[in-house]
C-alpha positions as CSV (number, residue, x, y, z in Angstrom):
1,X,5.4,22.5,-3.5
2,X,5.9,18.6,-4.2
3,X,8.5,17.2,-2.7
4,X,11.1,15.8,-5.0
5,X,11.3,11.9,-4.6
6,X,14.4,10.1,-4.3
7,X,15.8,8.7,-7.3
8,X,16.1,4.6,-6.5
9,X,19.9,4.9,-7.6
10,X,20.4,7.5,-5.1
11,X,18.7,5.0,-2.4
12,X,21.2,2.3,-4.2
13,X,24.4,4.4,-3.2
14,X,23.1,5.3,-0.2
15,X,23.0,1.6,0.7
16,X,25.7,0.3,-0.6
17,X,28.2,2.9,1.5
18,X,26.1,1.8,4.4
19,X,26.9,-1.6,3.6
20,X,30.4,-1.5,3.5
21,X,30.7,0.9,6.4
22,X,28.4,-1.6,8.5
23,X,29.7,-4.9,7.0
24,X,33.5,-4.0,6.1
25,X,32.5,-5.8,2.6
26,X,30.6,-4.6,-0.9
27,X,27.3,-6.1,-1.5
28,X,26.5,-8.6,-4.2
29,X,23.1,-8.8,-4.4
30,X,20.1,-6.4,-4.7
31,X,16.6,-5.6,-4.8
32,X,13.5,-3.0,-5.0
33,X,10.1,-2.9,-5.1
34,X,7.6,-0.3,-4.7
35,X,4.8,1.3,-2.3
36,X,1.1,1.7,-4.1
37,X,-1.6,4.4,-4.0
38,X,-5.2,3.0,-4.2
39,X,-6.8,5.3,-6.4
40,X,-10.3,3.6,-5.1
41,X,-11.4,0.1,-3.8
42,X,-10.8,0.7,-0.1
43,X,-11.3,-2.4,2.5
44,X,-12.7,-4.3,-0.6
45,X,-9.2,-6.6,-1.3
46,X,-10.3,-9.3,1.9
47,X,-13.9,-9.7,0.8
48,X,-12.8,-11.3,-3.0
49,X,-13.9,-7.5,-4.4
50,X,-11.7,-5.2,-6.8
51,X,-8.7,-2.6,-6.1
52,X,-7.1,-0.3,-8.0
53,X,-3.8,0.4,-7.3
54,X,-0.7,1.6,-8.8
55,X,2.6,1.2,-7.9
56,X,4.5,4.4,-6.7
57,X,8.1,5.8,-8.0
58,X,8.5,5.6,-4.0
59,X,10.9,2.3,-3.3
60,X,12.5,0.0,-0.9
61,X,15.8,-1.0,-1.9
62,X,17.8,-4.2,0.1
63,X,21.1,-4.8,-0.8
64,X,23.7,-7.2,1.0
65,X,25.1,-10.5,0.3
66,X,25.1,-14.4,1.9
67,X,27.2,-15.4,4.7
68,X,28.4,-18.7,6.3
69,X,28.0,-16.9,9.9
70,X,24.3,-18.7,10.5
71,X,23.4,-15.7,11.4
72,X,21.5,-12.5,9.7
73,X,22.7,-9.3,10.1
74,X,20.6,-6.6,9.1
75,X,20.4,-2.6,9.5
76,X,17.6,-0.2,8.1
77,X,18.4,3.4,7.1
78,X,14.6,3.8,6.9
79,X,13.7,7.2,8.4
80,X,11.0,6.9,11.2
81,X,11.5,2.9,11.6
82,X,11.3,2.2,14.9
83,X,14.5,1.3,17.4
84,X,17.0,-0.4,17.1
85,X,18.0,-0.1,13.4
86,X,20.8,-2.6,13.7
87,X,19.3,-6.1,14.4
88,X,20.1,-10.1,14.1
89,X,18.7,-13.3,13.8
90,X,18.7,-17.1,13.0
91,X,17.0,-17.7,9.9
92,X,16.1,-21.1,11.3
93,X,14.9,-19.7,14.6
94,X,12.4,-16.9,13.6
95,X,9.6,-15.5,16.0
96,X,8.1,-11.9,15.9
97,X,9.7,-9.1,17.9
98,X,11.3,-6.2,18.1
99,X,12.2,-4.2,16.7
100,X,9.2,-4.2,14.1
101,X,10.3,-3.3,10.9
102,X,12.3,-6.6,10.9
103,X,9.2,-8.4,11.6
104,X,8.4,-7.9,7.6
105,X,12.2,-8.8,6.7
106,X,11.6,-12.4,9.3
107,X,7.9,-13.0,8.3
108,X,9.4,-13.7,4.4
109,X,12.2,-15.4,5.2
110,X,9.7,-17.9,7.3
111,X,7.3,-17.9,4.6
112,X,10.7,-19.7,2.2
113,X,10.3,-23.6,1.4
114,X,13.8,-24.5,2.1
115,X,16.6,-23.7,4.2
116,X,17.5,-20.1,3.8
117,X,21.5,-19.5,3.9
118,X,22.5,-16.1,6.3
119,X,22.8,-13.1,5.0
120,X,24.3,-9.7,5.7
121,X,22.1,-6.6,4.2
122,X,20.9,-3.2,4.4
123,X,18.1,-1.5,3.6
124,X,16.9,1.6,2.8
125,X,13.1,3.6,1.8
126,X,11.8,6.2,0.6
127,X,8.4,4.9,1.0
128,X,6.8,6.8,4.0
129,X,6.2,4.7,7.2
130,X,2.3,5.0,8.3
131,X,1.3,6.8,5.4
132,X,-1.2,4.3,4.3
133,X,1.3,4.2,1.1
134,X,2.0,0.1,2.0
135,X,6.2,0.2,3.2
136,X,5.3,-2.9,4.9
137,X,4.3,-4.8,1.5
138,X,6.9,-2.5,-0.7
139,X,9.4,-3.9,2.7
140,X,8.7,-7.6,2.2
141,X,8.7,-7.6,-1.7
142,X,11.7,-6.2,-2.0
143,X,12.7,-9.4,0.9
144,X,11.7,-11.8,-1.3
145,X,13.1,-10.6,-4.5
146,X,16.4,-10.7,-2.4
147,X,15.9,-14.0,-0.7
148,X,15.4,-15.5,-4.5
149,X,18.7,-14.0,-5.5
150,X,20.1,-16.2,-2.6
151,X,18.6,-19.4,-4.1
152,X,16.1,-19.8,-1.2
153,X,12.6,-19.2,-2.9
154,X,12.5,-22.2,-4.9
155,X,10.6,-22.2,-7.9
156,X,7.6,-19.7,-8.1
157,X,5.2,-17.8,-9.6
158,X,3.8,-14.2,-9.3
159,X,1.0,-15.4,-7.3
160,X,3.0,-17.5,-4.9
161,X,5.6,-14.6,-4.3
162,X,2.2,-12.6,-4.1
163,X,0.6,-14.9,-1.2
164,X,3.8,-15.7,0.6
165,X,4.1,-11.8,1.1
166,X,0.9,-11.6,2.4
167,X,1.4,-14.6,4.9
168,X,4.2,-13.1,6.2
169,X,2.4,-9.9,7.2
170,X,-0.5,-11.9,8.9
171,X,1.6,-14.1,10.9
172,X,5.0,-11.9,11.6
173,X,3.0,-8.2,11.7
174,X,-0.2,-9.6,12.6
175,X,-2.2,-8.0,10.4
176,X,-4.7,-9.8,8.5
177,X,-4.4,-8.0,5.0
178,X,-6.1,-8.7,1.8
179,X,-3.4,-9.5,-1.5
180,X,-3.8,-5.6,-2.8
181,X,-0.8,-4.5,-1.3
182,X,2.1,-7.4,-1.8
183,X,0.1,-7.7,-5.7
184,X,0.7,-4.4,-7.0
185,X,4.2,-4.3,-5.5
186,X,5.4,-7.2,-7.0
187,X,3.1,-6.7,-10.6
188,X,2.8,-2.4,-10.7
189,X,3.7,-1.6,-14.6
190,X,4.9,2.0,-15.4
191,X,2.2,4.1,-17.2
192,X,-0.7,2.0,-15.8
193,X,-3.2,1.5,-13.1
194,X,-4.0,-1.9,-12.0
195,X,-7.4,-3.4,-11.6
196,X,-7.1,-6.5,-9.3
197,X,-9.8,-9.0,-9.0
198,X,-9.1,-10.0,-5.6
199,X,-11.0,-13.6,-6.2
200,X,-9.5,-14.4,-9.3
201,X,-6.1,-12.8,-8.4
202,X,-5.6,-11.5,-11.5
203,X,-5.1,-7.7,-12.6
204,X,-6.0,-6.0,-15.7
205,X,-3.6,-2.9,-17.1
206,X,-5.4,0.1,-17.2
207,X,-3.6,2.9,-19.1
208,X,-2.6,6.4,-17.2
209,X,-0.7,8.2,-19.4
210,X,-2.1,11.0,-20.5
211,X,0.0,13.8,-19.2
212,X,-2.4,16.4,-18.7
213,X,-3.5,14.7,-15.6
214,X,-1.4,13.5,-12.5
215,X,-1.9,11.7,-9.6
216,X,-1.1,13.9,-6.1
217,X,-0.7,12.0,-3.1
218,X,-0.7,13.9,-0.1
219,X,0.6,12.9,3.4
220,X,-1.5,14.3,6.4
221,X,1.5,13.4,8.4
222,X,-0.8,11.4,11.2
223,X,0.9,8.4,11.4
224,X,-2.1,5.3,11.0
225,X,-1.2,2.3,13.0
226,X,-3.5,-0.6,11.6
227,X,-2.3,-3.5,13.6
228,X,-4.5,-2.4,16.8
229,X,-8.4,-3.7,16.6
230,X,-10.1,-1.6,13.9
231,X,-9.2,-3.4,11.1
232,X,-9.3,-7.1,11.9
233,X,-12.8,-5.4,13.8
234,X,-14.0,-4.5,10.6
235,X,-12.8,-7.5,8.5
236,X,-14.8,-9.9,11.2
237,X,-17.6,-7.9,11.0
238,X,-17.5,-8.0,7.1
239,X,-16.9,-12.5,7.5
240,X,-20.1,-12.6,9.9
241,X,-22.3,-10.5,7.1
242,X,-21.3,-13.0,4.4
243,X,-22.5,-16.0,6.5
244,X,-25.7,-14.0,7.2
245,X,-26.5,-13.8,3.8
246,X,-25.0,-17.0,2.9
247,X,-22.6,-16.6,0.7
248,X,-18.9,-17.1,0.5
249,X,-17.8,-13.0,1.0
250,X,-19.5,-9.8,0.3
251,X,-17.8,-9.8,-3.1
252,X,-21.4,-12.0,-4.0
253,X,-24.0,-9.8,-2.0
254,X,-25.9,-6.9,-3.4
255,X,-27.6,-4.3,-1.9
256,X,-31.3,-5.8,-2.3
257,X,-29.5,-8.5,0.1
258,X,-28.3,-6.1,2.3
259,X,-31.7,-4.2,2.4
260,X,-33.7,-7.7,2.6
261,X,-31.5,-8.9,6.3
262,X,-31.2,-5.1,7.3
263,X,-33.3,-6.1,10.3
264,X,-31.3,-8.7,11.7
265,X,-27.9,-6.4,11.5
266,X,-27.0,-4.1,13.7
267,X,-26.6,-0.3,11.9
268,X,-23.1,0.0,12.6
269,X,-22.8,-4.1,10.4
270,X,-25.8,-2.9,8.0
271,X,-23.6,0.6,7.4
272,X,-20.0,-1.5,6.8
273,X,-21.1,-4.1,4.7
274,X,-23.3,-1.2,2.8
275,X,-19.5,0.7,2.1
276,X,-18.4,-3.4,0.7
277,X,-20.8,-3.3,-1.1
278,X,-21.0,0.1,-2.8
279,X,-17.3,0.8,-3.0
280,X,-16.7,-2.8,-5.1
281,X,-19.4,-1.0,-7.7
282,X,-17.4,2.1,-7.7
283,X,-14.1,0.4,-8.4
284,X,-15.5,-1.6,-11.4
285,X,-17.5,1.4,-12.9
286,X,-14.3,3.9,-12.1
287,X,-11.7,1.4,-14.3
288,X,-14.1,1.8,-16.8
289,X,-14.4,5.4,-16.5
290,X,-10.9,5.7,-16.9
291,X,-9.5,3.7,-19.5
292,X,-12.1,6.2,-21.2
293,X,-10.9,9.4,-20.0
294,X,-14.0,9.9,-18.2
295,X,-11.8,11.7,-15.6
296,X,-15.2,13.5,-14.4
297,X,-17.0,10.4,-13.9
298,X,-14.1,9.2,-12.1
299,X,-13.2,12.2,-9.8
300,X,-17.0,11.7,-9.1
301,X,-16.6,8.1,-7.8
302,X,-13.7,9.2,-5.8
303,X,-15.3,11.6,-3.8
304,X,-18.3,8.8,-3.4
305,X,-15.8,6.5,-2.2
306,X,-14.0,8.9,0.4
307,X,-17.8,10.0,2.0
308,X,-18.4,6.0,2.1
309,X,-15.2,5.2,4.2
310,X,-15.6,8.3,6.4
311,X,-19.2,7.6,7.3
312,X,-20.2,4.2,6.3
313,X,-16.6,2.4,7.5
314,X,-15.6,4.5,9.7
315,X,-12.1,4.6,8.9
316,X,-11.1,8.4,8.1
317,X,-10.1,10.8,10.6
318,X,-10.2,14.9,10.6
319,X,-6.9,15.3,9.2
320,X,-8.1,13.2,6.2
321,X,-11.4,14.9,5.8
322,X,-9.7,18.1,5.6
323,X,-7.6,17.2,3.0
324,X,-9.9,16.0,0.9
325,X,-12.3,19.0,1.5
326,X,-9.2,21.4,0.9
327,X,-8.6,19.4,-2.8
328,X,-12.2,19.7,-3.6
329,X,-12.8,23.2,-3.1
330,X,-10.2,23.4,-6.0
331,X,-12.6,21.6,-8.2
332,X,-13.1,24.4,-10.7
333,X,-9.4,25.2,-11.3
334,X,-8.9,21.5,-12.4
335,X,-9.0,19.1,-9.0
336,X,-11.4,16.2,-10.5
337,X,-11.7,14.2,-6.9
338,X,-10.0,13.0,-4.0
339,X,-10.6,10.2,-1.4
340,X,-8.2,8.8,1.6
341,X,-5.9,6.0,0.5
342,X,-4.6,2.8,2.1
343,X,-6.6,1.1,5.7
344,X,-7.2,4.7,7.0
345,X,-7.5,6.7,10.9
346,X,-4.2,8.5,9.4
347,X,-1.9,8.4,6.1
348,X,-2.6,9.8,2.8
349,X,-5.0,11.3,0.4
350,X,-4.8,10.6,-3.6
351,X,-6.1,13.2,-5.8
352,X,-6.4,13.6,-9.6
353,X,-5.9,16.8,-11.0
354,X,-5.0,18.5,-13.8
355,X,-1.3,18.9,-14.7
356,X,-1.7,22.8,-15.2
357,X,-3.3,23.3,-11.9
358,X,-1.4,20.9,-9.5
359,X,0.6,23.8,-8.0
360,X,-1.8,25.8,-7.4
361,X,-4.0,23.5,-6.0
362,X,-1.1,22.3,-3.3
363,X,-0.6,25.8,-2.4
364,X,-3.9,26.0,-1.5
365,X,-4.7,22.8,0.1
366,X,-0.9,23.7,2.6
367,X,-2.2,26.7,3.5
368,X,-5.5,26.0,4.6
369,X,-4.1,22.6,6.2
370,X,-1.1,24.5,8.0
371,X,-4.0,26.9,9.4
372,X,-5.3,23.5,11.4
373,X,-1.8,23.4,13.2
374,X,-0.7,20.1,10.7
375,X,1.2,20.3,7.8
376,X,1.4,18.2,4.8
377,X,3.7,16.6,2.5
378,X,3.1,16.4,-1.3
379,X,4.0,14.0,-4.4
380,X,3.2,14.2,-7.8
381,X,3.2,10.5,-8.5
382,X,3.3,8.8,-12.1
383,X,2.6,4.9,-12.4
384,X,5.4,2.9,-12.0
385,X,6.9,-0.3,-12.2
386,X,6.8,-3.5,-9.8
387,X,9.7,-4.8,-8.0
388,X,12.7,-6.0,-9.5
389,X,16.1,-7.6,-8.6
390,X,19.1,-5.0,-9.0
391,X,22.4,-5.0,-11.0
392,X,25.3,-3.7,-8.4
């Protein structure tokens, strides 16, 4: 069955006694912000294309308050964050480290114009680590909207809280990220989808709220680990196809392009920048398809897209190809498609279904997953809202 999700306020509590266990204080300030689910636009975000994202009901809630100490003092209640889960540092002396969930927490707190004061805080998550569900973005938004509470982000917009994000994830977790993540996290709207123009940087609200169909997103439980070579391998590889055709990204190539230099590429190039390509078609055509309630149509171009990252990209892995395989052979009791989410080799799935067959459909997909010697971990997620500073 699907797994009930934390209620933020429970997360909240949970901090807050943390707090004044740890700290021997209350806490004055808070913050959350969510996770995201791509429902399709995968890899597309760093070559200027189009994502659509929503944020998740999952969270990451900070609370704590500012010190004279010059020192931060900071403790994670995160399950499956990596040792130790008590850490310090000097806000004016920041380098990456370990251990690495602070890295998100530091990388903000450099990315701040002016001096930022110390600061004592916890922080807790229901947002799975390595799920391909973005904790690190839902981690460092939920920084920020902390760090402005303590007067040290100046005065900003959306899009500057947006980039700053991303920085810190390039230069503190070095991964080189597109602005998906950190956007739908701070700009997620309950009841909607969010189509992102990553050129522009600007979304467009899609509506989701019809409730005969829901949004299952379903954890394969294989951890994904994105900061080793296969993604900044694949976003190189994507840069060097753009100067081959001459333009600024693949965001302004077509396939007649592709098909016109396929000579001069190798086939492992001519098969990534092909997925670029195809997938930021899909993403624009499946918006459309579902502010229409073309679920079909869409279910169709989710499917397209998963087959595209598995072969074209190269970023799926069994345990995601099962899943998705499981969800579709449930197409005629109500499954409409499925593709992996987030930067892949491990994570999630995101299905849409019909409301009326979601349980049977998880039943089946467990039991035929379980038979592979994995198991897997189910939500029934609605769009929710972005992050937001919270009222102790």
């Amino acid at each position: 069955m699907a797994q009930p999700i934390p209620k933020a306020e429970d997360l909240l509590a949970k901090a807050v006694e943390a707090f004044e266990k740890r700290f021997g204080a209350k806490p004055t300030i808070a913050a959350k912000a969510p996770g995201r689910v791509n429902l399709i636009g995968e890899h597309t975000d760093y070559n200027d294309g189009f994502v659509f994202p929503m944020a998740l009901p999952m969270v990451t809630v900070i609370v704590g308050s500012q010190t004279s100490s010059g020192t931060c003092r900071v403790e994670t209640l995160t399950d499956n964050a990596d040792e130790p889960l008590y850490t310090e540092f000097v806000p004016s002396n920041l380098s990456p480290g370990k251990p690495k969930w602070c890295n998100y927490v530091k990388g903000v707190v450099a990315q701040m114009p002016g001096d930022v004061p110390s600061f004592d805080a916890v922080i807790t998550s229901s947002v799975p680590i390595g799920g391909g569900v973005s904790s690190s973005a839902s981690l460092e938004v939920a920084t920020h909207t902390f760090l402005e509470q303590l007067g040290a982000a100046g005065e900003f917009s959306d899009v500057d809280k947006i980039l700053r994000c991303q920085k810190a994830e390039h230069t503190f977790a070095n991964m080189p990220c597109g602005i998906m993540d950190q956007f739908i996290s701070v700009k997620g709207k309950a009841g909607h989808a969010v189509l992102i123009d990553c050129r522009s940087q600007e979304g467009r609200l899609v509506p989701m709220s019809d409730p005969n169909v829901v949004v299952l997103v379903t954890n394969s439980n294989v951890k994904h680990e994105l900061t080793g070579s296969e993604y900044p391998t694949r976003r190189r590889q994507c840069e060097e196809a753009a100067k081959l055709f001459g333009v600024p990204s693949l965001r302004d190539a077509s396939e007649k392009d592709l098909e016109a230099k396929k000579d001069a590429m190798s086939e492992e190039d001519y098969k990534r920048v092909r997925h670029v390509i195809t997938e930021i078609k899909r993403t624009d055509e499946a918006a459309s398809a579902l502010s229409s309630g073309e679920y079909t149509t869409f279910g169709d171009l989710m499917l397209a897209s998963h087959i595209s990252l598995r072969d074209d990209y190269e970023v799926s892995c069994k345990e995601l190809d099962q899943l998705v395989d499981f969800a579709m052979e449930m197409k005629a009791e109500g499954v409409f498609g499925s593709r992996m989410t987030g930067g892949g080799f491990g994570g999630c799935t995101v299905t849409l279904v019909k409301a009326s067959a979601v349980d049977k459909v998880i039943e089946h997909i467990a039991a035929k997953y379980s038979a592979g010697g994995n198991t897997a971990t189910f939500y029934v997620c609605p769009p929710s809202d972005g992050s937001c500073k919270v009222t102790l």
